[in-house]
SERO-4910 file (N, C-alpha, C, O; in steps of 0.05 Angstrom, whole numbers):
BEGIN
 pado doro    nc1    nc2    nc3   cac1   cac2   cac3    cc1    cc2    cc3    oc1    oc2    oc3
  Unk    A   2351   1745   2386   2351   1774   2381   2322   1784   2381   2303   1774   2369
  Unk    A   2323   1808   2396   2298   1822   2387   2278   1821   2364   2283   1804   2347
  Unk    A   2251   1840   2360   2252   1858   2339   2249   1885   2347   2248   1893   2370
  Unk    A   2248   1900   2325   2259   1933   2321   2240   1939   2309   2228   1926   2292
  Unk    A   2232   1972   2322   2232   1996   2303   2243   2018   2296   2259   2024   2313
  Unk    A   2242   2035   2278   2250   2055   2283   2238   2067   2284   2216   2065   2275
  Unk    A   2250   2096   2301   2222   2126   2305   2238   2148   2292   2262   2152   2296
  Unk    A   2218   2164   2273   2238   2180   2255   2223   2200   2264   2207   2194   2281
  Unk    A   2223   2232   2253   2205   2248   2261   2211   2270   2229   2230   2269   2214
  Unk    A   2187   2287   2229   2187   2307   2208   2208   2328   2214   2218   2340   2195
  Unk    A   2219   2336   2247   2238   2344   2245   2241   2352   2278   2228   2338   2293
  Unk    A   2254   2368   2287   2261   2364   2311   2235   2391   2329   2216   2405   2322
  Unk    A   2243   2387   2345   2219   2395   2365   2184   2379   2358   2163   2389   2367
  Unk    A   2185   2358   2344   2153   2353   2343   2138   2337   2363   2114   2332   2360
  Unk    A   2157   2328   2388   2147   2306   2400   2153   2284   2395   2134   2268   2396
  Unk    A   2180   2274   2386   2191   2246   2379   2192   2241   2402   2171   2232   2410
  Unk    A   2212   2243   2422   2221   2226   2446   2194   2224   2462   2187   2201   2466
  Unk    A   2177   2243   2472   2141   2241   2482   2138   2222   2471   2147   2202   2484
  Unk    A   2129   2216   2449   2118   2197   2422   2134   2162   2436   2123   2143   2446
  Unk    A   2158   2166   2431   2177   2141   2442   2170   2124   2459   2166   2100   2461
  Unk    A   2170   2148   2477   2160   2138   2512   2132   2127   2507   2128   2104   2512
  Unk    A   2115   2140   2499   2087   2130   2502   2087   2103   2479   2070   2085   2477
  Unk    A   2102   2105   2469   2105   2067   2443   2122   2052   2473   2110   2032   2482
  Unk    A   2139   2058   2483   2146   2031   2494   2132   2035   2522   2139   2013   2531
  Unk    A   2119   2045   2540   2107   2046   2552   2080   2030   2557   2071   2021   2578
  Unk    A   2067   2030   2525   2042   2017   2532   2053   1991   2519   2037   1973   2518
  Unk    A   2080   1984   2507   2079   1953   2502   2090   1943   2535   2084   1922   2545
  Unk    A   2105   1961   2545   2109   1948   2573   2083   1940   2586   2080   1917   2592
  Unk    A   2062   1962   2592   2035   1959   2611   2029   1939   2594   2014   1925   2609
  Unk    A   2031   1924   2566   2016   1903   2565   2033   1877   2567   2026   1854   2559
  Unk    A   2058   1886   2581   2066   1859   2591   2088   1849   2558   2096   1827   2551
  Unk    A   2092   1867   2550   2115   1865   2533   2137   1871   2546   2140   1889   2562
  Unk    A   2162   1846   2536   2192   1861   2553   2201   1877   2526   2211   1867   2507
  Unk    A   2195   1910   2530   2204   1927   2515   2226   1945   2518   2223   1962   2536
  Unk    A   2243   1944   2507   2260   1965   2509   2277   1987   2494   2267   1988   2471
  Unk    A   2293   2002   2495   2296   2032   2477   2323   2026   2476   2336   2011   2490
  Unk    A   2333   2049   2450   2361   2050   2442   2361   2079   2428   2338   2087   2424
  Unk    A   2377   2094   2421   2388   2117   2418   2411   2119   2406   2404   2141   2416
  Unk    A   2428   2120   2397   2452   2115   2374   2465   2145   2382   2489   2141   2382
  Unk    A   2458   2176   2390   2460   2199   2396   2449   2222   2394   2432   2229   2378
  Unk    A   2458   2232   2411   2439   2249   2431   2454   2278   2420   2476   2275   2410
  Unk    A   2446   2302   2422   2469   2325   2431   2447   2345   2446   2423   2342   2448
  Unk    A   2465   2366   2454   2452   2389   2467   2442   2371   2492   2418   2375   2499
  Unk    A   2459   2350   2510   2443   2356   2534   2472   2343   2547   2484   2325   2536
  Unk    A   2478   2354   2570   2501   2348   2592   2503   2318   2597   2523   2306   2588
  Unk    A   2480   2302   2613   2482   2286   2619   2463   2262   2602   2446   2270   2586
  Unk    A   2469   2229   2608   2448   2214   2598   2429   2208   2610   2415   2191   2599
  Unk    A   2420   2219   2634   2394   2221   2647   2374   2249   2639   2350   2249   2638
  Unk    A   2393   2271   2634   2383   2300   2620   2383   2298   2597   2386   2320   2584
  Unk    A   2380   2273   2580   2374   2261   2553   2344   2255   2553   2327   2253   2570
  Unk    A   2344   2255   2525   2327   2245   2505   2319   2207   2517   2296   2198   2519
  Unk    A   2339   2193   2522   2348   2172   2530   2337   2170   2553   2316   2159   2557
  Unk    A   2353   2184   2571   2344   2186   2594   2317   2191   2615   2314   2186   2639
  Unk    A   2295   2208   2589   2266   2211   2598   2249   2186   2579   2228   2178   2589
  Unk    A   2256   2176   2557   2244   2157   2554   2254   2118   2586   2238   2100   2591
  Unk    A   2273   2120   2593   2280   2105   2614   2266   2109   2640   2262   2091   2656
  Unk    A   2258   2132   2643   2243   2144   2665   2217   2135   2663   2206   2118   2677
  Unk    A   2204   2151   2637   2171   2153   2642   2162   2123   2623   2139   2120   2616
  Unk    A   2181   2107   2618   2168   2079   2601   2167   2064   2629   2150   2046   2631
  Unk    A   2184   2068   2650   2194   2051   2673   2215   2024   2660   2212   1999   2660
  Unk    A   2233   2042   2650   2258   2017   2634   2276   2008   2659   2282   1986   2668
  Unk    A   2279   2027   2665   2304   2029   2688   2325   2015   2678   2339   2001   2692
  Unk    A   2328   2018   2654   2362   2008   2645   2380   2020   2652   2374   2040   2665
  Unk    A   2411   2015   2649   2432   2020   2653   2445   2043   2633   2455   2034   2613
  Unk    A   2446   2062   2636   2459   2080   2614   2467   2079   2594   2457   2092   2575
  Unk    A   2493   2056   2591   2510   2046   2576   2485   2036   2543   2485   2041   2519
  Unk    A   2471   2024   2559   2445   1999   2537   2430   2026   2528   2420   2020   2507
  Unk    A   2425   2044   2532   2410   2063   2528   2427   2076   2499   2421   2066   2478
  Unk    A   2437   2087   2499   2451   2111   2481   2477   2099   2475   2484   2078   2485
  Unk    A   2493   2111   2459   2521   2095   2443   2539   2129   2449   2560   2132   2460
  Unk    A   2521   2150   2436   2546   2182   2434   2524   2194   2445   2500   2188   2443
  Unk    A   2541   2218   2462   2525   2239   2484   2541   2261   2475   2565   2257   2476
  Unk    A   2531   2291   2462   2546   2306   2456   2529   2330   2472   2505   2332   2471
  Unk    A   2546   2347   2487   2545   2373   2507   2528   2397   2486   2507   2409   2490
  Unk    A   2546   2396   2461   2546   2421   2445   2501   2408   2427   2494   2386   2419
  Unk    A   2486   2432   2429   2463   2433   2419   2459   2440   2391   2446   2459   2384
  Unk    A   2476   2418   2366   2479   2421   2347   2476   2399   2335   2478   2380   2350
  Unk    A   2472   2393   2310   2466   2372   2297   2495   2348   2306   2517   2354   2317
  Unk    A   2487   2326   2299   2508   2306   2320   2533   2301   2296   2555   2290   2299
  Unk    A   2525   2311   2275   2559   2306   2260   2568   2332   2272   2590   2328   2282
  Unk    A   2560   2354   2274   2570   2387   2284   2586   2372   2308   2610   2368   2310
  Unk    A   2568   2366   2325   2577   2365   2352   2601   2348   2360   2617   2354   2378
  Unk    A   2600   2322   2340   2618   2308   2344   2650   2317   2331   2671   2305   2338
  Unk    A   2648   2337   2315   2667   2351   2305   2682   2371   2322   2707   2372   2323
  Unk    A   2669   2383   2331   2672   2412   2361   2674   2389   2382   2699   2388   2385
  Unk    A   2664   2369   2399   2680   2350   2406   2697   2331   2406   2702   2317   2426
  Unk    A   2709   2328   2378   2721   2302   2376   2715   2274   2383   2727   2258   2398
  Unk    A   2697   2271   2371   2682   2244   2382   2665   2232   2365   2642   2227   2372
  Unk    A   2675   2226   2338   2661   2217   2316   2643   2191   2326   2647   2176   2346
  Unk    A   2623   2192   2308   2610   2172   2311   2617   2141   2292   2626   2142   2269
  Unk    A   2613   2119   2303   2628   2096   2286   2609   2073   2285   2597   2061   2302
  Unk    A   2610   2071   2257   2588   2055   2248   2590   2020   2267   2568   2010   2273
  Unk    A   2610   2008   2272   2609   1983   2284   2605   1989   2313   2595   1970   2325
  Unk    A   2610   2016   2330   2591   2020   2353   2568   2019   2353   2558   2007   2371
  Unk    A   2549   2031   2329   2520   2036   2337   2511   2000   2329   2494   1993   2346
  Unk    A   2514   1988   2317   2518   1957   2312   2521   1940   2330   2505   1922   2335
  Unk    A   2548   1945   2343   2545   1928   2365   2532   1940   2398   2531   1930   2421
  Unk    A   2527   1956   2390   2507   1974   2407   2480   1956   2404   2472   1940   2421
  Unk    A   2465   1960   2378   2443   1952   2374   2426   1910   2377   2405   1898   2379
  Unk    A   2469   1905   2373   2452   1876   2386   2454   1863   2409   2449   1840   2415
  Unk    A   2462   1884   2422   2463   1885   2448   2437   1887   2467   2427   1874   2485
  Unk    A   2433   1907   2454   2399   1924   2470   2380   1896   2455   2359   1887   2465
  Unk    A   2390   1888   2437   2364   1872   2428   2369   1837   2431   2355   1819   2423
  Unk    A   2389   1837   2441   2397   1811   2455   2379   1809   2484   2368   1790   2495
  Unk    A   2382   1838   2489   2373   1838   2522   2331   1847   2527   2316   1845   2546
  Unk    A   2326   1856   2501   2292   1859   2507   2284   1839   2479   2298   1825   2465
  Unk    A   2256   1845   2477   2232   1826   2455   2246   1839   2440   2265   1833   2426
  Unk    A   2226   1874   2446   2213   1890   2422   2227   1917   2440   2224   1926   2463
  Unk    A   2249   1927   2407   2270   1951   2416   2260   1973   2410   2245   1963   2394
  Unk    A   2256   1997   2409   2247   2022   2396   2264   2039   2397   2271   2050   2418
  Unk    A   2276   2045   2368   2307   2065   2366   2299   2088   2361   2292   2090   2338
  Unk    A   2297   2109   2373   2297   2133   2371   2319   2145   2343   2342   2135   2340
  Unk    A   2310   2162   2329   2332   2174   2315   2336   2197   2328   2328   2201   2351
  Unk    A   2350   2220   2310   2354   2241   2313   2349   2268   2300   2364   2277   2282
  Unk    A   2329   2280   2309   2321   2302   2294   2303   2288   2278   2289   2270   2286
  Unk    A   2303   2299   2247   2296   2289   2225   2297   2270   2216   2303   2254   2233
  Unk    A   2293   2256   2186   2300   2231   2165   2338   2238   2159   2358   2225   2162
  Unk    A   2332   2267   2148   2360   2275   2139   2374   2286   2156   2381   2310   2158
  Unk    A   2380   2265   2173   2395   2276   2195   2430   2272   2199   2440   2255   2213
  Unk    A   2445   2293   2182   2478   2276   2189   2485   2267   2215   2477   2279   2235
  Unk    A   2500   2248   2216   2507   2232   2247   2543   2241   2244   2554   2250   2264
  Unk    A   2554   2239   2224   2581   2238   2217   2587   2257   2190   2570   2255   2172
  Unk    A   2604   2273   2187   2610   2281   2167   2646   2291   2151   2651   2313   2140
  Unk    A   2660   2273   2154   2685   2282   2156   2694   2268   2129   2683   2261   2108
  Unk    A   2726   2268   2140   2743   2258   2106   2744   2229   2114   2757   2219   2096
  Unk    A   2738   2212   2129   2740   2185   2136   2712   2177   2126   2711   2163   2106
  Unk    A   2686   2186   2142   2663   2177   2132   2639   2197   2133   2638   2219   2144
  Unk    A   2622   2183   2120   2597   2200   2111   2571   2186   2126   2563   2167   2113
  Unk    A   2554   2193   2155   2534   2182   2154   2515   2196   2168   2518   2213   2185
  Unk    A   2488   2184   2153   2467   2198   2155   2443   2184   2167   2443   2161   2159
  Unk    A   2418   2191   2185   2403   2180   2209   2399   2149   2183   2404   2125   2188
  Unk    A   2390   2157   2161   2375   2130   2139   2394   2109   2132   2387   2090   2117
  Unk    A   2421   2111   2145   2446   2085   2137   2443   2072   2158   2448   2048   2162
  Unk    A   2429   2095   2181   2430   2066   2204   2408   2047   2212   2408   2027   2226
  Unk    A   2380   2065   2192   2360   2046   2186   2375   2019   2169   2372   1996   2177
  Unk    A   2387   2025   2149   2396   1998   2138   2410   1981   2145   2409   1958   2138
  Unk    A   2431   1993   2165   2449   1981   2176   2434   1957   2190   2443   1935   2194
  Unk    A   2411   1966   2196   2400   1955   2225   2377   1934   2208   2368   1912   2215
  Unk    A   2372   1949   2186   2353   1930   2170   2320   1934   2185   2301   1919   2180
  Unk    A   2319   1954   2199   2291   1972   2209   2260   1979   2191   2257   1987   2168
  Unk    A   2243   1974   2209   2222   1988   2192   2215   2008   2209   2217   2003   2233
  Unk    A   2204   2039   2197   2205   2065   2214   2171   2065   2216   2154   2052   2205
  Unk    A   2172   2084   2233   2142   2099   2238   2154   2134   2245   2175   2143   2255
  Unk    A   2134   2143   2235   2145   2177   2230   2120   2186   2251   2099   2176   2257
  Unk    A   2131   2206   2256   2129   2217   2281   2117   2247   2273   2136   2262   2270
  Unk    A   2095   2259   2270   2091   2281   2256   2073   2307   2281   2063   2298   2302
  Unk    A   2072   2331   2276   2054   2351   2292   2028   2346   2289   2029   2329   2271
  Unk    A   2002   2349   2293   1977   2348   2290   1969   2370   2270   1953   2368   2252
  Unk    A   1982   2389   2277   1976   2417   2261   1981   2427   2241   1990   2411   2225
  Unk    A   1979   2451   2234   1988   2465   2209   2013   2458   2203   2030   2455   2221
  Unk    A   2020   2454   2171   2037   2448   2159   2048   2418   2161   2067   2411   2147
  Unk    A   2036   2399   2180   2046   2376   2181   2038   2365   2154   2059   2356   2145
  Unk    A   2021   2363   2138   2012   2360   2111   2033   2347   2097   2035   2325   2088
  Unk    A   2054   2378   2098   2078   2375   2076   2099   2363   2091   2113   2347   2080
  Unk    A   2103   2369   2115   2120   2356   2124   2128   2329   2127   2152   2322   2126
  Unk    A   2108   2312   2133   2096   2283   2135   2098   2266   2104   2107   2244   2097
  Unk    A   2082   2291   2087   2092   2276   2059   2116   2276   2053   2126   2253   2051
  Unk    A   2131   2295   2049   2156   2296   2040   2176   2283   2061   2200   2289   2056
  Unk    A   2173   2269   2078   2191   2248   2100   2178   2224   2090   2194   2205   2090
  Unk    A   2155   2217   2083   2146   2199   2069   2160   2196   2040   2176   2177   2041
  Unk    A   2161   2207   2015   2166   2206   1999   2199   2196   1999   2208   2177   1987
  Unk    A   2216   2219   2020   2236   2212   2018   2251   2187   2027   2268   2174   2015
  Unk    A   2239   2183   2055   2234   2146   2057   2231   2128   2034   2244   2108   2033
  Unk    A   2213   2135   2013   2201   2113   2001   2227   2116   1973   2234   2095   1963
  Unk    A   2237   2140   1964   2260   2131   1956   2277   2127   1957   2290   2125   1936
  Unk    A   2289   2121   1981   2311   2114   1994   2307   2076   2004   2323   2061   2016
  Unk    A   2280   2072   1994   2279   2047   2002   2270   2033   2033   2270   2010   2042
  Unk    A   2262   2063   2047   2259   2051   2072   2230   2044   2074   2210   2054   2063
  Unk    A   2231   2024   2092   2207   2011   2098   2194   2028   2124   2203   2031   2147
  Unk    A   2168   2038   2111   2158   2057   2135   2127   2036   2142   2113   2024   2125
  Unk    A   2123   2039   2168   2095   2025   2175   2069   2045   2176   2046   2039   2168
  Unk    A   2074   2064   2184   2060   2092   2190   2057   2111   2204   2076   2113   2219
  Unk    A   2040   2127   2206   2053   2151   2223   2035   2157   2237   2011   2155   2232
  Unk    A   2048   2165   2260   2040   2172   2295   2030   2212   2285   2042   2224   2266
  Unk    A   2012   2222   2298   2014   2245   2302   2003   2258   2322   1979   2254   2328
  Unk    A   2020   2276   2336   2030   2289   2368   2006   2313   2363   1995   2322   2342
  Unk    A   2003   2318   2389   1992   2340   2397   1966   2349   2385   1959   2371   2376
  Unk    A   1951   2320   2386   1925   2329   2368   1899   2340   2391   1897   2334   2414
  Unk    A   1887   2353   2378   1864   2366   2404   1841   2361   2389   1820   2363   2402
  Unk    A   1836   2350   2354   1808   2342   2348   1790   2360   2327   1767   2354   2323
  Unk    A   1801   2382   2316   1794   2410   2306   1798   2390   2278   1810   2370   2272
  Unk    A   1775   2417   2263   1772   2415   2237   1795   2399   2218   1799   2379   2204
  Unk    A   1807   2423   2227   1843   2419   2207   1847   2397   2204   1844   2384   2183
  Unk    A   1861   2386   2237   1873   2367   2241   1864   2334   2235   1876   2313   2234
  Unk    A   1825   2345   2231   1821   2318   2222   1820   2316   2197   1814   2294   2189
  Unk    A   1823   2334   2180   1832   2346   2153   1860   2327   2147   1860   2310   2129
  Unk    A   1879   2333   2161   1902   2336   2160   1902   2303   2163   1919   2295   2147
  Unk    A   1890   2282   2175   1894   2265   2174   1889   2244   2150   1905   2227   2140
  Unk    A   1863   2249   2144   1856   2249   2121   1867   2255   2091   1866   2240   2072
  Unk    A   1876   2277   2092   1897   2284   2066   1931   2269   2070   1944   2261   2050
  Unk    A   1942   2268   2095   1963   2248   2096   1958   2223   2083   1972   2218   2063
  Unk    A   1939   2205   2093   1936   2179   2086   1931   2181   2067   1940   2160   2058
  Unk    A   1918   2197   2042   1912   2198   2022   1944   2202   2000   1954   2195   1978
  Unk    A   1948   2211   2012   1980   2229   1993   2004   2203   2000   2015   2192   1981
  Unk    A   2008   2198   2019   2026   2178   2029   2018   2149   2034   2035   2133   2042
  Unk    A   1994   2142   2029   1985   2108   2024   1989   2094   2055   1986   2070   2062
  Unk    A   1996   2120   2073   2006   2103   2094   1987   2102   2117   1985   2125   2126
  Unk    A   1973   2082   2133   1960   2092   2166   1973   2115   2182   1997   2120   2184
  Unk    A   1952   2127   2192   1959   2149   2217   1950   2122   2238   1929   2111   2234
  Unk    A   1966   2115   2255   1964   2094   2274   1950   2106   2296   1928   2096   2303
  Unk    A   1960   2128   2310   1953   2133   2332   1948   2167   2337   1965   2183   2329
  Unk    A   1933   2174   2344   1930   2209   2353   1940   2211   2377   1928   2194   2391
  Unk    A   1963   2227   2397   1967   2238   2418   1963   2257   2429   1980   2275   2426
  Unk    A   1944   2259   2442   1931   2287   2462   1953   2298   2475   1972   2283   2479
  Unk    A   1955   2321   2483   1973   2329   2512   1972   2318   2530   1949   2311   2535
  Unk    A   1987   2312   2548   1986   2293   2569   1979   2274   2574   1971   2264   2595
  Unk    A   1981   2260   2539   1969   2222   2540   1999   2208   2552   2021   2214   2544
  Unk    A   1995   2188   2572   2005   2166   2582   2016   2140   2564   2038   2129   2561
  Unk    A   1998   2137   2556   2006   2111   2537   1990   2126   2501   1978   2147   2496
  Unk    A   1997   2106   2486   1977   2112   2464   1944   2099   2461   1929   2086   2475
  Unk    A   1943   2109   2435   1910   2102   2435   1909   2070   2414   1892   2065   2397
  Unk    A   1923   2060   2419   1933   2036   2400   1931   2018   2419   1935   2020   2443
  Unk    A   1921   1988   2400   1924   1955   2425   1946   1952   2417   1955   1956   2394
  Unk    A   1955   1944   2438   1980   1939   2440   1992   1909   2416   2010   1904   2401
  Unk    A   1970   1896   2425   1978   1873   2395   1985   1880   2372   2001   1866   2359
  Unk    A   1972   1907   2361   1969   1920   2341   1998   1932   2332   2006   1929   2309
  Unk    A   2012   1945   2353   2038   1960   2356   2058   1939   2359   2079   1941   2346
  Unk    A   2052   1918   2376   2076   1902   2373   2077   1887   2351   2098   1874   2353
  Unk    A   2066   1881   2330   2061   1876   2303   2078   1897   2287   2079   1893   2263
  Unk    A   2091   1916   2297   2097   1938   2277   2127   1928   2278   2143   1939   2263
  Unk    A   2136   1913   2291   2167   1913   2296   2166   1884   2267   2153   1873   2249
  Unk    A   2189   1885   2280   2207   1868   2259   2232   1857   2263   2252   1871   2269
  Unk    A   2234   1823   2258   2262   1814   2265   2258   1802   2282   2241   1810   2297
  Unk    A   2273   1775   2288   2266   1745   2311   2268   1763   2342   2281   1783   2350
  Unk    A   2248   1746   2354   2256   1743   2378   2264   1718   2385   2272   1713   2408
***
């Protein structure tokens, strides 16, 4: 079996799936067999007009659909919403035997979540689940995924904090869309200070890979190969 990470983010639109692609991308260019997983998706038609589907593209995975993603929901709503307005709950021994699947088949896996930390996946009279059960399920360590800019501060802390009482094992955090300004090197600075945790990597617009050795990143996973 593999090892794993997880990629969580402060919340949706910040550049998680960008972020994804550029983590398994440069463990591939260094000759890592890396590969991705996704548990669900919503708001997009197909699994190539996925989240899934552009990290498979721009990492050069060229996997098979199926290994990629577990639930694909049409409707652009949180994935317990969607799965509700579709009928198509999500089930905890799919995303499971989903996950040792993908990690039977690469080294080093990188699971995308969804949206946020507090993200419902399921919410009905049968079961209750939420993006952080399938960190445990999976027995994962995360890296959070944050904006460069204004207000990432609070946002980063408080996905930090709430990680850390929930018990999850976080390694540190990535942050998108940095251009190098006062703030933001402010902003880095007061994170690591408030949250105890590394800013690993800064992402420019239109970076390719990250600014990380790759030894360094593949160190972040966890669990036999």
């Amino acid at each position: 079996m593999g090892k794993g990470l997880f990629i969580t983010g402060t919340g949706t639109d910040i550049g998680k799936t960008y972020v994804t692609g550029l983590i398994v991308n440069t463990l591939r260019r260094a000759g890592y067999h890396a590969g991705y997983y996704k548990a669900a998706v919503s708001g997009a038609p197909t699994v190539s007009e996925s989240d899934a589907g552009y990290v498979n593209r721009t990492a050069g995975i060229q996997e098979s659909e199926a290994l990629l993603l577990s639930y694909l929901y049409q409707t652009a709503v949180s994935p317990h919403l969607a799965a509700q307005i579709e009928g198509h709950p999500i089930e905890k021994d799919v995303i499971i035997a989903a996950w040792q699947k993908v990690s039977a088949a690469y080294s080093y896996v990188t699971m995308e979540g969804s949206g946020g930390i507090i993200c419902p996946l399921r919410h009905d009279a049968k079961a209750v689940y939420y993006l952080e059960n399938v960190i445990q399920w999976l027995h994962l360590p995360s890296l959070i995924i944050g904006d460069a800019g204004l207000g990432t501060i609070n946002a980063v802390t408080l996905t930090a904090a709430y990680m850390k009482n929930r018990r999850l094992p976080v390694k540190g955090v990535i942050l998108n869309r940095y251009t190098g300004s006062l703030m933001e090197k402010d902003n880095i600075h007061i994170i690591e200070e408030l949250t105890n945790l590394p800013v690993l990597a800064l992402v420019k617009p239109g970076d390719t890979c990250l600014d990380i050795d790759a030894q360094v990143l593949a160190s972040l996973y966890e669990g036999e190969v």
